[in-house]
Each structure stands twice: as C-alpha cells, then as structure tokens.
N, C-alpha and C positions, 0 to 999 in steps of 0.2 A: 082525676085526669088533669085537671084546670091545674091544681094543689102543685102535681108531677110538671107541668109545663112552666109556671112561674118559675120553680124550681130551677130548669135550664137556664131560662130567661138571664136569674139573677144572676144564676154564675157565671154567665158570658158576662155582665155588667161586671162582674169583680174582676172580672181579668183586664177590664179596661180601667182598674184603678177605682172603682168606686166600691167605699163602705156603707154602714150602717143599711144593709140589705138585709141581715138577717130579722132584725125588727119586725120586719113585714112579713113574715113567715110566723108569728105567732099562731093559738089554734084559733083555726077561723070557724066562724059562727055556721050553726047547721041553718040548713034549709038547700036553694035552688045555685046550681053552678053560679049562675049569674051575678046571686048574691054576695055568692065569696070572690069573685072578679073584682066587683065595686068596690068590694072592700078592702082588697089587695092594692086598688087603683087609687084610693083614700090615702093609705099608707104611705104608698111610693113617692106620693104627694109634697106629707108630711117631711119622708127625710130629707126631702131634697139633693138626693144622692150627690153626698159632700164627697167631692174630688178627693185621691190619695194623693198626696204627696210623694213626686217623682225624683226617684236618687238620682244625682249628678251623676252621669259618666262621663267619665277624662275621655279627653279630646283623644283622635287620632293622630299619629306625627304621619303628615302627606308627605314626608321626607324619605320615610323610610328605605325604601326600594330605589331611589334615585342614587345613581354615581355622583360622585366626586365632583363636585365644581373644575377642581383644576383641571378634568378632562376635556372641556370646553373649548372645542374651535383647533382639537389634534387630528393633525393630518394624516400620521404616520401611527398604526397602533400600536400603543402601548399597552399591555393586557393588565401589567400590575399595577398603575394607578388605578384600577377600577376597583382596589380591594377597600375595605372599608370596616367595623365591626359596628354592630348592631345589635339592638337588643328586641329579645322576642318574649313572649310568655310561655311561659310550659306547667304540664301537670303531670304531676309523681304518683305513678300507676307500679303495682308490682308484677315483676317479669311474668309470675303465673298466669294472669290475665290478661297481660299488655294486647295480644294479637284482636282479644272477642272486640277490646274495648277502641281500637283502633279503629275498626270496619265500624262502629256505632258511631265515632265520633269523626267522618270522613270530612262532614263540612264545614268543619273546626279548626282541621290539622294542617302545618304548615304544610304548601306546596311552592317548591322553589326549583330550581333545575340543580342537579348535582348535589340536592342538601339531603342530608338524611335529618327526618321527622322523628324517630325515632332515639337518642342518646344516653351516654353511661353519665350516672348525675357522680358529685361530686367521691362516691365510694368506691367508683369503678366498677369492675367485674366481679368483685365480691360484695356488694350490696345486692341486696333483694327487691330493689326498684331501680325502673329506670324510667326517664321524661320523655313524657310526650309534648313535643314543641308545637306551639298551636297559633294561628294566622292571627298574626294583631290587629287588623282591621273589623277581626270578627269577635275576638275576644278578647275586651279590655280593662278584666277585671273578673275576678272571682263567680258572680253571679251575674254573668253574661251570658250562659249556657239555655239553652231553650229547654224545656221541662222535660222532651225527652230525653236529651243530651243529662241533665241532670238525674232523670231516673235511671239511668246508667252506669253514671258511679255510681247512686245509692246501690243499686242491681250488686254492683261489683267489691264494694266497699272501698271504691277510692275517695279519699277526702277532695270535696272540692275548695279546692287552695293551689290556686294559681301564682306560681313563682317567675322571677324576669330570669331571664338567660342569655348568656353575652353571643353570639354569634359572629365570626366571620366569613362576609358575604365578598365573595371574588368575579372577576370578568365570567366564569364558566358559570355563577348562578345567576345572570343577568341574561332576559331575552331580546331579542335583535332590535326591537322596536326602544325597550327600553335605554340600549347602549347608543341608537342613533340618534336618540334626544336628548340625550346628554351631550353628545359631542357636536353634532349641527347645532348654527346659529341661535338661539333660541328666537322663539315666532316663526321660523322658517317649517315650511313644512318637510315631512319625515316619513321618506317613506320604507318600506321594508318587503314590500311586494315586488314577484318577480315570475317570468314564464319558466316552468323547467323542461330543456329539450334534453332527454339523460344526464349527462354528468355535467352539462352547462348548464347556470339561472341569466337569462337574459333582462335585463333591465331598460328601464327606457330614463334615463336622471336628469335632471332638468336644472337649467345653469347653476341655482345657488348652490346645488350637491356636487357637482361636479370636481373640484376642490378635493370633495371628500372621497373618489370615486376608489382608491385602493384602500383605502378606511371603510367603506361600505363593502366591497367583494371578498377581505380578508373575515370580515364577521359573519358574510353570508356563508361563506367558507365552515368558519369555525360551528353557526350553528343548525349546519341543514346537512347530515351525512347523507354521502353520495355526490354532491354537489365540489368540484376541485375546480371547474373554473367560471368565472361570472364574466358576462359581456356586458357594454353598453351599445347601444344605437346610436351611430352618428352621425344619420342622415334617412330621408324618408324613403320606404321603399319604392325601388326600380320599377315603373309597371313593366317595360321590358323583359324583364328576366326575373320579375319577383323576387330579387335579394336587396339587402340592405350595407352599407358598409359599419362594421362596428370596431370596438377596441377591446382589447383585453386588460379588465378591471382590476383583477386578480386571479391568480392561480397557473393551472398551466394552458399552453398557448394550442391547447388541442383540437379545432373543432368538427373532429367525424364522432357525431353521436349516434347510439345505438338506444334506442327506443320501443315499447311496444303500445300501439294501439288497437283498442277492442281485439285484444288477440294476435296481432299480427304484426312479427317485428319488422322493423326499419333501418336503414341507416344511410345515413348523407352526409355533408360536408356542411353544419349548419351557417358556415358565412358564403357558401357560394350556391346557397337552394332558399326556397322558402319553406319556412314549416310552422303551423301555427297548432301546439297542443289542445288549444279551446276551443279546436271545430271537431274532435271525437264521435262528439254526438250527429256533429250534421251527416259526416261521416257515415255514420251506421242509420242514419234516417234516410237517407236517401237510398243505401245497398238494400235498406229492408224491402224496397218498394221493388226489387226486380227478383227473377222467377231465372230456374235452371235453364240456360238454353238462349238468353234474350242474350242480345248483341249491347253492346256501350261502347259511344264514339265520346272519349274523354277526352275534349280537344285541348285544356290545359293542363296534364296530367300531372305535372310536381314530379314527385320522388314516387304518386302510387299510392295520397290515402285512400283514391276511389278506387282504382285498377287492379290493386290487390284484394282488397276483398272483393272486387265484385266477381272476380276470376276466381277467388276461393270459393264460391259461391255456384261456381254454375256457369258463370256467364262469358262468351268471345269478347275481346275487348282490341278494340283501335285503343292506341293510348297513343300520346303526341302531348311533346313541347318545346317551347322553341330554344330554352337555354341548355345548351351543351351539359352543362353540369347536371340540371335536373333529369336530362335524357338519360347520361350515364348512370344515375342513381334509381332510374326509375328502370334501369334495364337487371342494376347489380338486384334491388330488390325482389324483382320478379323471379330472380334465382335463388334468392336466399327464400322466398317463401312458394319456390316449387310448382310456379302458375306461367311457366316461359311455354309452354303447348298450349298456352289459352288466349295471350296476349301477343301479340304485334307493337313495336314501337315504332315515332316516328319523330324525327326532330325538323318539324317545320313551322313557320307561322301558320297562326289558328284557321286563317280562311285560305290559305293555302292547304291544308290540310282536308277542307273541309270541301276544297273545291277539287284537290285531286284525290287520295283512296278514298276519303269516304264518298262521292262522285260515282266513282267504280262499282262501288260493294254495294252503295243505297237498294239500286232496281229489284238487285234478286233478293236483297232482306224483307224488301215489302211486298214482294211478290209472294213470299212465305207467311208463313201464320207468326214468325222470331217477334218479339217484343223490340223495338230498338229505344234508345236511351241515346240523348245528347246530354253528357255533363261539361257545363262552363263554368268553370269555379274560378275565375278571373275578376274577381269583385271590381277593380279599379277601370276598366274596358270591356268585360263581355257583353257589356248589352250593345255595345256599337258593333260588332262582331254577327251580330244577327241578321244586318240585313246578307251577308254570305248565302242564308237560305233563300234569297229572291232567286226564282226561278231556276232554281238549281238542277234541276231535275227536266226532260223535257217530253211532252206528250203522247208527242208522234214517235217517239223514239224507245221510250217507256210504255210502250201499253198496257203488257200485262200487270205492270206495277203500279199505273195513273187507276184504272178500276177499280184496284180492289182500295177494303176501308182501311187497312192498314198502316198509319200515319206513325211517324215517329214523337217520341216524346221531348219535351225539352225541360231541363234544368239550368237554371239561367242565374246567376250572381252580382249582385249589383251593392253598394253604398249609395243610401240618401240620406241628406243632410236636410229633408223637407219636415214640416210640422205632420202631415199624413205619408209618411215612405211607401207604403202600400200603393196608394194610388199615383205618386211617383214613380215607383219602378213600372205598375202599368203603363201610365204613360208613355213612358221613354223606352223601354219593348215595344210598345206599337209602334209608336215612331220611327225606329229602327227598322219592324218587320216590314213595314207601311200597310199596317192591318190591325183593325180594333180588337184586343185582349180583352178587353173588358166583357165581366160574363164568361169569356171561356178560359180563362185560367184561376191558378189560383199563387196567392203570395205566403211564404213563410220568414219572421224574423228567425234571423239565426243568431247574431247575438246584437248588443250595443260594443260598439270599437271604440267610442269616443262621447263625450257629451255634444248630444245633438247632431250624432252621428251612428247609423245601424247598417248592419249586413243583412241583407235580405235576399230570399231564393224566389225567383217567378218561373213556376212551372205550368207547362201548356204544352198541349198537341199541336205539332206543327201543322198550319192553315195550307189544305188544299191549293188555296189561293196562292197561298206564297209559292211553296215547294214548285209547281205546277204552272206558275205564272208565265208571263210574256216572257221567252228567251231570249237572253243578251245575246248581242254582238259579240266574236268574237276578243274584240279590241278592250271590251270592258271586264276581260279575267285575266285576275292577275297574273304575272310575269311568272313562266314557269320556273321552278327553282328544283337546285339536285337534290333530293330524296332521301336522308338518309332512314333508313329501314330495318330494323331488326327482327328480319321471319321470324314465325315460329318455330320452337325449337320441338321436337319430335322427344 
C-alpha cells in the first residue's frame, strides 16, 4: 500500500519537472511498512530531485487583437481602417473527424466575432483535411496542448503539428470595448456600458468622450442588435418631473420605447418620463409582499412599474403623478395591459394627493380588514413628503377607523451618501414623520447609483401617533388644486 502511494507521490513530482524518481522505486527491502518508508525516504534524499529543464515558449504578441494605430483619436467612423491581417495558428484535422475533435478542443479554438474557426487549407474543397484555427494566446507552439487535449489527436490520429495561418481581422471581428480603445485617447478611460430602454442604450459620457459621442453610438449600434438609437444625458435629473434632458448619439431620433418588465409590457416617451431598467427586481419585491384584494396608494407612479403589476395581481390601486407625461403613459399602460377596472389615476402633487383622495378613501380602507400600501419611489424627495401623514386622518371624525389595528403600510425611497445609509434613512423618516422608526421599521438597499452613493427602501407601519395626531388648522393644507382624474373604467 505505502509501495502503491509513493508511486502517486512520484508522478505528481514528474509532472512538476523533476527526474531521476524512478531510482527510488528499486525492490525495496522486506520486513515492516515503515521500513520500506525509511528507505524510500533515504533514496529521495539522495537524488536530490534534479530539476528538468524547461523549454523556452515564444513570447505572446499582446498586439494581436489591437486595431490599427492610425485609428487613434477618429471622430467620424471609419469601419475599414480597422482591417488589418494577422497571423494565427491552426491544426490539420481530417473532415471525417473534424466535428468529435472540435467539441474536445473548445478551449483551444479560436473565438472571434464573425470569424470562422473552422477553414479550407490550402487544397480547397477537394482535400481531405481542413484547419482548425486555434487562440494564440493559448496555443503557441506544437506542444502547448494539455494531455487531454493531446490524447485527443492521439484518440483521433491527428498529427500534433501546429502551422501559422495568415488571417484577416475587420471592424465586424472586433468587440466594442476593444474598438473604443483604440480609438479614445489613450489613458483615458473607455467605457462601453450602457442602460437598455428597448430599442434605446442610454449612456451617461463624461467630457473626454464626448468628442467621441457619434463614434461611440455608431459602434454601439453596430454591435448590440436591437439597439438603433443611443442617447446621452445632459444634465441631472429633474426631481420635478423625474426626467432628464439628453441628445441623440447616434441613430434614429425615436424615443417611445416599448419594453417588458417581469412580464408586463410598457411603453413611454423615454425623454419626457423616467424609467430605470435596474429596479426590476425592487419592482417584483415589493408586489410580492401584497395579497389579492389589498389597496396601493402609489403616490409617485411613473409610467406604472408598481401599479401595473400590483393591479395584475389582485390589488385597487390609487396611482398619481404629477408629470403630465408620466400621467399620460401611466394611463396608456394601464390599457395596454388590461388593469384600467382596478386602477384610478391622478395627476397631482404627492401631498396633494395624499391629503385629498387618498384623505377620502383612508377611513373605510381601515375600517375594513383591506391590506393598504403606501409606495413612494421618489428617491430624491420622498422622505420630506412624509410628514403629509401628520395628522392626516382625524379621531372624532374617524371613529370606526381610529379603533381598529389596521394601520397602513409604508414604502418609502430615499439616497444616502452616508458611511451607515441604513440608519441615515432612519433618521431622516423620523425626522420627517416627527416619530422614532427605530425598532419599528425595517431598511432595504436597492442598489448602489454611484460611489458612496445608494438607493434605499425604509419600510414601516404607519404610527397611530402620526396618522391620528393633533389636527391642523385649516390654514396649514395645502392650497386645493384641480383634480385631474381618470375613473375607473368598467
């Protein structure tokens, strides 16, 4: 058993380049396991496991894959300076086999965009082999192949003899990253990251790209299908009305995107609404948490990623926002995904909203056994928007609704740029409600938006205290405004 285990031992030692191992595998002496240990242990001593001699492998060219110098600092693109020829390696495989030996040798084989791995070597269509062209970084030389890779050919009888091959590499085999650093400044950073709202990539480019800004939308163009037209941002969002102003990069000048999220499609005017693909998830986290039949006062609704599903779902929904355009889109949606009998719109400001239908509707929702739901997905202002629930509601006025336990929910949206946001956002919700959260809510990140910058949700029952509190004067609500309303539709 000892005999059998040295055994292994040594041949891992050989594959790390050391000989004169077999030596010590002479017949070893009888008696006790232990003895013949010793004496294996003596041996291994003696050779001194003399290093093997490691063959030179040629360098890699870190050239390869890079465009053209002269592409450097082009504003306007030019697709065929990027062409260039190249040389690769290949191996002469015969057609019979080509396909088994293909799928063995996957992490080997060239992989380029638009290139076939696959070619007719110099006999054409009537030879009985054809080259498999193989990634030079990985294989640079003959006996570069890993042992299974090599028992492979053996398996198949292809000769391992690796030949160079002249290659032309064009703008279509280059990827987006690689063509924007060839052509940005060099040093300068490079980016190739973008939002997709349907057939728009929205970018955000920062001064030194800018320059390059129809040179970056043309590529994104060329290599992201589906994508015809790319914006930039040029300027920070509105808290107002939650839109941005941008330009058109490249492409065409279109922007009502048609989109679907977890299921349910959309469509809006993405430079006169706001819409951000990367809250999907918060999206479906928050709908998961309500039951058929619960009420939702969506006081900043958008276009509808809460209001729509939570109406596909079950749920009556107030929906309200105060940009004209978002109202419109948040009404076309509601039609287009067949939930206008479950939802109500309103286009008003949040605490106007909040102090007149939902005011009306509160007493008999709580009066009832209904689930109710406050969503404020207003990151940049809804937590100042909170103290609207002081005393909202009034005692002697509400009785059968101040009794019972039936409190509404809140989901509540904020940015902190603090080292703990957690207890930032508590904070500044108590602050607001003028009643300590702490203890009874609880805080979720939703994503990071910026370094040293997160979105976070502070959810909590809204406080007896608050809802219930001293009633204002009339002089302290605000100034009534006209209504605009879209009943439900039957």
């Amino acid at each position: 058993m000892i005999r059998s285990a040295c055994k292994s031992l040594f041949a891992v030692l050989e594959t790390q380049h050391c000989l004169n191992l077999t030596s010590m595998l002479r017949p070893l002496p009888c008696g006790s396991p232990k003895r013949a240990l010793g004496t294996i242990l003596v041996r291994f001593k003696a050779t001194m496991l003399t290093p093997m001699p490691r063959q030179e492998q040629p360098s890699l060219d870190p050239e390869l894959y890079i465009a053209p110098s002269a592409v450097r600092g082009m504003t306007c693109l030019d697709r065929e300076a990027f062409a260039q020829t190249i040389t690769v390696p290949g191996i002469r495989i015969p057609k019979v086999v080509m396909n088994k030996v293909v799928k063995r040798l996957k992490r080997v084989a060239l992989k380029r965009p638009g290139l076939k791995r696959v070619v007719d070597e110099d006999g054409g269509e009537e030879s009985e082999h054809k080259l498999l062209l193989l990634d030079p970084t990985k294989i640079t030389s003959s006996d570069a192949f890993s042992e299974e890779e090599a028992g492979t050919l053996r398996a198949f009888e292809v000769a391992q003899e690796v030949s160079q091959h002249e290659l032309k590499l064009t703008y279509d085999n280059l990827k987006t990253d690689e063509i924007l650093r060839a052509v940005l400044p060099e040093g300068q950073d490079v980016t190739s990251g973008f939002s997709r709202v349907g057939h728009i990539a929205h970018m955000n480019l920062r001064d030194h790209q800018l320059p390059y800004g129809n040179l970056i939308g043309q590529v994104l163009i060329d290599k992201n299908p589906g994508i015809t037209c790319v914006v930039n941002k040029t300027n920070t969002i509105d808290s107002t009305y939650r839109n941005f102003q941008m330009e058109v990069l490249a492409g065409e000048n279109n922007m009502v995107a048609k989109v679907r999220e977890n299921g349910f499609p959309f469509e809006f005017d993405f430079s006169k609404v706001y819409w951000n693909p990367r809250l999907s998830t918060e999206h479906e986290r928050v709908v998961s948490t309500l039951k058929r039949g619960d009420m939702v006062l969506d006081v900043f609704a958008g276009v509808g990623p809460f209001t729509v599903p939570a109406a596909r779902r079950g749920c009556m929904v107030l929906a309200n926002d105060l940009n004209p355009e978002s109202y419109r889109w948040l009404k076309h949606n509601c039609q287009l995904n067949k939930v206008t009998s479950k939802v109500t719109t309103f286009n008003l400001d949040g605490r106007e909203f909040i102090w007149g239908p939902v005011r009306e509707q509160l007493p008999g929702l709580l009066a009832s056994e209904v689930g109710v739901h406050f969503v404020m997905n207003l990151p940049a202002l809804a937590l100042e928007f909170l103290d609207a629930f002081k005393s909202l509601l009034v005692p002697e006025l509400d009785k059968e609704a101040s009794g019972k336990s039936n409190l509404p929910k809140v989901h509540c949206y904020g940015f902190s740029k603090e080292d703990n946001p957690k207890k930032d956002m508590v904070a500044r919700a108590s602050a607001s409600l003028g009643f300590e959260l702490e203890g009874h809510c609880s805080v979720h990140m939703v994503r990071n938006v910026a370094p040293n910058k997160e979105m976070m949700c502070v959810s909590f029952t809204l406080p007896r205290e608050v809802l219930y509190g001293a009633h204002k004067d009339s002089q302290d609500e605000p100034a009534a405004k006209k209504q605009k309303c879209e009943e439900k539709l039957d």
